[in-house]
C-alpha positions as a Python dict, from the first residue, in 0.01 Angstrom:
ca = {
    (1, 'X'): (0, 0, 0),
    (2, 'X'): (371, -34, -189),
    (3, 'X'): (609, -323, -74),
    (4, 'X'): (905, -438, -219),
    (5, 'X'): (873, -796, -250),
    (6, 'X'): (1187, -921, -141),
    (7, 'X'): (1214, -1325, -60),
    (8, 'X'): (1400, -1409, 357),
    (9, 'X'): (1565, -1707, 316),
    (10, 'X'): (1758, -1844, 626),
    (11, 'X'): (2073, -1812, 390),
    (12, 'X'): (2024, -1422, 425),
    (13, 'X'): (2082, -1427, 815),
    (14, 'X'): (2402, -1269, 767),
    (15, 'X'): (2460, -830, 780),
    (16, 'X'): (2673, -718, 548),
    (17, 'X'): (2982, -406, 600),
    (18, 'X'): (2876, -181, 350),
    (19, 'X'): (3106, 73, 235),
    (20, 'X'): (3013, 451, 299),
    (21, 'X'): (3009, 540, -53),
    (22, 'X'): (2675, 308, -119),
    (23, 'X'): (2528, 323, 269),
    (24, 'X'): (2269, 503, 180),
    (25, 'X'): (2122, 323, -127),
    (26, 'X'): (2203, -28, 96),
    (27, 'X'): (1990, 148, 400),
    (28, 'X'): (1661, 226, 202),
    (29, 'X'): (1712, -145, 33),
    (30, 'X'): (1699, -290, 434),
    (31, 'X'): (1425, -38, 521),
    (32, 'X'): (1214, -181, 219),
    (33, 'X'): (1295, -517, 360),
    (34, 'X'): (1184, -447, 705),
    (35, 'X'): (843, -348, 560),
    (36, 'X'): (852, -636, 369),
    (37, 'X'): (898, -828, 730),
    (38, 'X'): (598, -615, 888),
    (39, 'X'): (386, -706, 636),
    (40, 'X'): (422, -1078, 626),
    (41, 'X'): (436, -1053, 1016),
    (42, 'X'): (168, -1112, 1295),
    (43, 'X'): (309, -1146, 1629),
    (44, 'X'): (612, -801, 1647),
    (45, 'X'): (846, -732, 1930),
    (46, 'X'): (1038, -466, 1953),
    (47, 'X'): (1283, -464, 2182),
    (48, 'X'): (1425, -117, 2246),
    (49, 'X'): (1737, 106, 2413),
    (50, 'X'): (1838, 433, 2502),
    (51, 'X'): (1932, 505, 2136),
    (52, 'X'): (1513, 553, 2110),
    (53, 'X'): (1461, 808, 2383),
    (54, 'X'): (1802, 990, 2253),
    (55, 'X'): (1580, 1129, 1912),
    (56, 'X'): (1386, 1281, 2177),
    (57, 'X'): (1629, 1460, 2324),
    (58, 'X'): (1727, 1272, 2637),
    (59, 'X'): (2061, 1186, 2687),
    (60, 'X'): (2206, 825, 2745),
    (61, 'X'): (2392, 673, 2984),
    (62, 'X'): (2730, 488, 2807),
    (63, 'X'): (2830, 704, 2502),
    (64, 'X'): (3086, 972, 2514),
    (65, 'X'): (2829, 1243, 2536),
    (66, 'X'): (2613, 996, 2806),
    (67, 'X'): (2558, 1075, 3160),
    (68, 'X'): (2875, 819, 3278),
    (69, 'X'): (3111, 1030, 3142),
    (70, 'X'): (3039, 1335, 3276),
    (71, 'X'): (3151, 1478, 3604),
    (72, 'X'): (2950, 1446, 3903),
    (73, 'X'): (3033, 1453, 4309),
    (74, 'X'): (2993, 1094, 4329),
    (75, 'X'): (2985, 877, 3977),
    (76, 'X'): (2634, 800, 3830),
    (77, 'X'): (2632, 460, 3875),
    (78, 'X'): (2664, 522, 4285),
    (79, 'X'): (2388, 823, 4274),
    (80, 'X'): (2142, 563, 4041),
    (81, 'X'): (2207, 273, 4315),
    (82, 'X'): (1997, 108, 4613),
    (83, 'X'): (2227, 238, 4855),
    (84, 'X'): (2282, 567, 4778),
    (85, 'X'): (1928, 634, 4772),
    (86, 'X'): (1902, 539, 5090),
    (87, 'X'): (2177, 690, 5257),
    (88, 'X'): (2210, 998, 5048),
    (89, 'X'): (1828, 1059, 4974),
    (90, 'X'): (1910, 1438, 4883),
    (91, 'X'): (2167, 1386, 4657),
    (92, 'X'): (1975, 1098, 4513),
    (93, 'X'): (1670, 1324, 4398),
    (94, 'X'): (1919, 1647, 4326),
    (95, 'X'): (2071, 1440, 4061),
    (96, 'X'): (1745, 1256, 3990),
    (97, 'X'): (1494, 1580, 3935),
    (98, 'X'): (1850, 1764, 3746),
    (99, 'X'): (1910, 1461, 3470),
    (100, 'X'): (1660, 1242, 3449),
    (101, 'X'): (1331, 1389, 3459),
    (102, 'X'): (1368, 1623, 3174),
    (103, 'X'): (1108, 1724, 2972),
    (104, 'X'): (1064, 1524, 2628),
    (105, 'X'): (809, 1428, 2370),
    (106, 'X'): (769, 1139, 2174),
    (107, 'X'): (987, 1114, 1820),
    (108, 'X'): (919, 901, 1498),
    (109, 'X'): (1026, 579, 1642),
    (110, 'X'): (698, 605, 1933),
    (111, 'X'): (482, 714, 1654),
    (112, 'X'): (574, 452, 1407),
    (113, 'X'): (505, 210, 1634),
    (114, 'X'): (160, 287, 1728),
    (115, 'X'): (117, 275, 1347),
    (116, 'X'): (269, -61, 1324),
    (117, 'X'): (25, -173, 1625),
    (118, 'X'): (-312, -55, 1480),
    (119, 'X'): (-275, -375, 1193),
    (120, 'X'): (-14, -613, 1377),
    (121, 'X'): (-17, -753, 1732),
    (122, 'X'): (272, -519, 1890),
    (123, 'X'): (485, -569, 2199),
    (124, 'X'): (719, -343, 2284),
    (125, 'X'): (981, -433, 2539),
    (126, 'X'): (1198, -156, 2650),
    (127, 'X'): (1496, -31, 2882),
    (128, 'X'): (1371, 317, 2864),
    (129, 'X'): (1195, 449, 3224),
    (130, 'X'): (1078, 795, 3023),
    (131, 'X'): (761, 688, 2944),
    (132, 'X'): (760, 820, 2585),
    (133, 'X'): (620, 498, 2461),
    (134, 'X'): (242, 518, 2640),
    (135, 'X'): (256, 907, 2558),
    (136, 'X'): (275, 796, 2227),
    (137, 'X'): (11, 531, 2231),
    (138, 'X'): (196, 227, 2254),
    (139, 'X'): (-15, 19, 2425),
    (140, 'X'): (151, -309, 2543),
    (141, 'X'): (488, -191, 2702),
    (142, 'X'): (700, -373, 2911),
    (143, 'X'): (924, -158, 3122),
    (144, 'X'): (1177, -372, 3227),
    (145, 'X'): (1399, -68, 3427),
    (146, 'X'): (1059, 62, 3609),
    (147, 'X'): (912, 406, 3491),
    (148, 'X'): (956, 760, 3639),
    (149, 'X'): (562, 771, 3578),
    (150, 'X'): (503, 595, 3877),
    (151, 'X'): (626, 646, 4243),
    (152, 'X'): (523, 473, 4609),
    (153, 'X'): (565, 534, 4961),
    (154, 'X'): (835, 248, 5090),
    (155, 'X'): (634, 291, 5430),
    (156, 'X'): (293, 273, 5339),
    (157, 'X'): (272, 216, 4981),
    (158, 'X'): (36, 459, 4869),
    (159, 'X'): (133, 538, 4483),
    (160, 'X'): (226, 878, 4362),
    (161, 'X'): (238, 1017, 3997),
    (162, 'X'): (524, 1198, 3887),
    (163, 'X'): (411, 1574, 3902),
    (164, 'X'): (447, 1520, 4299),
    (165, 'X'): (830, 1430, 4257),
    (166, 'X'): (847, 1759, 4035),
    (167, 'X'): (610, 1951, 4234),
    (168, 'X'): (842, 1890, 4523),
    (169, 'X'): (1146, 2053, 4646),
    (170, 'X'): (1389, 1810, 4842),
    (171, 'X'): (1332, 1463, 4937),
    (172, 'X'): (964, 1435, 4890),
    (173, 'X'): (741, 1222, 5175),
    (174, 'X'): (418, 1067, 5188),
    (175, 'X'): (149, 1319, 5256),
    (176, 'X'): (-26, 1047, 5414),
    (177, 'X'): (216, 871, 5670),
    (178, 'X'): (535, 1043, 5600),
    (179, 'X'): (722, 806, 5422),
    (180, 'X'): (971, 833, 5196),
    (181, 'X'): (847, 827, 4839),
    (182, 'X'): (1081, 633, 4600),
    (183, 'X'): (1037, 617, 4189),
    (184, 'X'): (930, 308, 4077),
    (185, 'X'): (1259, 294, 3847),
    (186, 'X'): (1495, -26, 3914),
    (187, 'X'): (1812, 117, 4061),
    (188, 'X'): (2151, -68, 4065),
    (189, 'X'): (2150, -335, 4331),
    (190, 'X'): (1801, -415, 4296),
    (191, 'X'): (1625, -694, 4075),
    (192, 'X'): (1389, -629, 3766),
    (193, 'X'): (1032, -672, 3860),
    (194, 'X'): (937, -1079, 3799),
    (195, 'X'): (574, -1038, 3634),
    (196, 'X'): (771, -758, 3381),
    (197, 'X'): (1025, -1035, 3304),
    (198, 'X'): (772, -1275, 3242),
    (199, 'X'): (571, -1100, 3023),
    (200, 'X'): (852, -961, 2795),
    (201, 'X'): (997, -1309, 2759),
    (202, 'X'): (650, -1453, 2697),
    (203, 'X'): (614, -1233, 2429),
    (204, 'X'): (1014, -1276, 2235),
    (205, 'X'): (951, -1620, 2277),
    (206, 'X'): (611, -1591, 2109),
    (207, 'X'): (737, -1360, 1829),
    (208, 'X'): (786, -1397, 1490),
    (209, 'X'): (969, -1084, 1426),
    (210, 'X'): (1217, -894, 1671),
    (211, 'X'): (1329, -553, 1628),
    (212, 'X'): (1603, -490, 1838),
    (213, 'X'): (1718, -85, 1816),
    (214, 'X'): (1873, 171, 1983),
    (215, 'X'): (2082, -84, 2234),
    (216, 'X'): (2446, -199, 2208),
    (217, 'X'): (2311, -502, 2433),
    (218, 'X'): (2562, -439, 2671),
    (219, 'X'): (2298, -441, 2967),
    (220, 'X'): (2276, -728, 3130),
    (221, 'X'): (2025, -897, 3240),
    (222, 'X'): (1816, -742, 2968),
    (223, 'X'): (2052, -801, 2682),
    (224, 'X'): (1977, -1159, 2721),
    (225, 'X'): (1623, -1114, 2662),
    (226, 'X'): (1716, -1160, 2299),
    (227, 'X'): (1873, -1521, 2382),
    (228, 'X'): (1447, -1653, 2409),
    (229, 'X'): (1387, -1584, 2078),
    (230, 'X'): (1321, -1840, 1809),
    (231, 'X'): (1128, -1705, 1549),
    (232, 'X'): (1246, -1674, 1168),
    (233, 'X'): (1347, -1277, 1103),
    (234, 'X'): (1514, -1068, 1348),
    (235, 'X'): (1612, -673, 1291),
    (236, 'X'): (1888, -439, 1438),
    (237, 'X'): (1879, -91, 1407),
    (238, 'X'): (2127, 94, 1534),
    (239, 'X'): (2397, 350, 1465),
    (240, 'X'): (2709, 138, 1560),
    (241, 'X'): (2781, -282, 1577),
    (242, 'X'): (2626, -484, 1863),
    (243, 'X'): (2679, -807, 1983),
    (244, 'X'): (2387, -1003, 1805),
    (245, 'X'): (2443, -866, 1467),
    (246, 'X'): (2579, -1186, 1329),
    (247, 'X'): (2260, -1340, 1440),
    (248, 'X'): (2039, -1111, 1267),
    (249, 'X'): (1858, -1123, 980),
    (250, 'X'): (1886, -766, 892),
    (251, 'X'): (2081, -527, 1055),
    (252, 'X'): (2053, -129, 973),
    (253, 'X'): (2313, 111, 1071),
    (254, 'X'): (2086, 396, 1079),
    (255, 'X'): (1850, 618, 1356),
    (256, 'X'): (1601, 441, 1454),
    (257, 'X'): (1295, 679, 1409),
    (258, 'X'): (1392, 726, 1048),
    (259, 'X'): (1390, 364, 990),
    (260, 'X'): (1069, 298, 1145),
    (261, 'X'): (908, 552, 996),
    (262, 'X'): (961, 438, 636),
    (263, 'X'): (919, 97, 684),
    (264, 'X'): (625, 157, 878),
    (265, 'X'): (432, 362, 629),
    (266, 'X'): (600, 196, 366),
    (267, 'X'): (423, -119, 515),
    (268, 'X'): (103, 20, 606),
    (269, 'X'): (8, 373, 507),
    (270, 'X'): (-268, 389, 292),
}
């Protein structure tokens, strides 16, 4: 195992504008520091955004690419709401089935992370519903948005795994009573799931490294998540500024599956 030893004094807490002409040489320098940080680490969240799943091929929701700017009978924020499931069901799951449940594997970022968890006590808190995380191995997830995984009947409650969504043509019902069977994803208008809360903010309050990547924490309430955190060394990895990057200890303006991948077998691969 190869580490840079490289000392994190408080002082550092500051990320630095680098100029394109030495961004790359500064980027493996903060990779080799992040492996420095898993090393010297025990208790690791990371806390994680739609700029994960994206390596994987699925597209986000606020970039100029994302879902929110393309064109659409009613806008995706009204299709992904409470209402609108309710009192446009078909539309709901047209749009649903069309651009969110698309097929996708796990990248670098999923598999570094089950690396990072076999010799460090792992968390991973994310705004992702995909699923990629457990298909990777991840094994303590918080899903703070829900997961397209799972799926009840509102009437009856009887649970449902996502090949009967995709098995389904339609507005799919309960085989059972009849009712309508809703994706256990948190829609707008509708509060994130209290034992999820609690656990995620158990564990950033617990930490002693956060890794925040793939977000702009624009999200609220999630982006606030990061506000419970108190430990010494805290990471951001993503491709453009957010708004805790002053408070960071580290910040890397690179993809995050690249990053982890390094640092993580930088850190631990024998």
């Amino acid at each position: 195992m190869r580490v840079l030893s490289i000392g994190l004094e408080k002082s550092e807490k500051i990320c630095y504008n680098i100029s394109m002409k030495t961004q790359n040489d500064n980027i493996e320098e903060k990779i080799e520091k992040l492996a420095a940080m898993l090393v010297s680490s025990r208790r690791i969240v990371f806390f994680g955004g739609a700029g994960v799943s994206t390596e994987s091929g699925i597209p986000d929701f606020r970039s100029k690419d994302g879902l929110y700017n393309q064109k659409y009978d009613y806008p995706p924020e009204e299709i992904l709401s409470h209402g609108f499931f309710y009192s446009h069901t078909a539309d709901f799951f047209r749009f649903y089935r069309d651009k969110i449940l698309l097929s996708a594997e796990p990248n670098a970022a999923h598999y570094a992370l089950t690396l990072i968890q076999k010799y460090r006590d792992l968390t991973v808190v994310t705004q992702n519903i995909d699923g990629l995380h457990q298909k990777a191995g991840n094994k303590k997830v918080f899903e703070l948005h829900g997961t397209v995984e799972k799926n009840h009947c509102v009437k009856c409650g009887r649970f449902f795994p996502l090949d009967y969504i995709k098995s389904r043509a339609g507005v799919p019902v309960c085989d059972e009573c009849g009712g309508l069977v809703k994706p256990d994803v948190v829609l707008y208008g509708e509060g994130l799931d209290d034992e999820t809360v609690g656990g995620a903010l158990t564990a950033i309050s617990r930490a002693d490294l956060l890794i925040v990547a793939g977000t702009s924490l624009s999200v609220y309430p999630a982006a606030g998540f990061i506000g419970y955190y108190g430990g010494e060394n805290s990471v951001i990895i993503n491709v453009s500024p957010t708004a805790f990057d002053r408070r960071a200890t580290l910040c890397i303006p690179a993809k995050v599956g690249e990053v982890l991948k390094k640092a993580s077998e930088s850190a631990f691969a024998k």
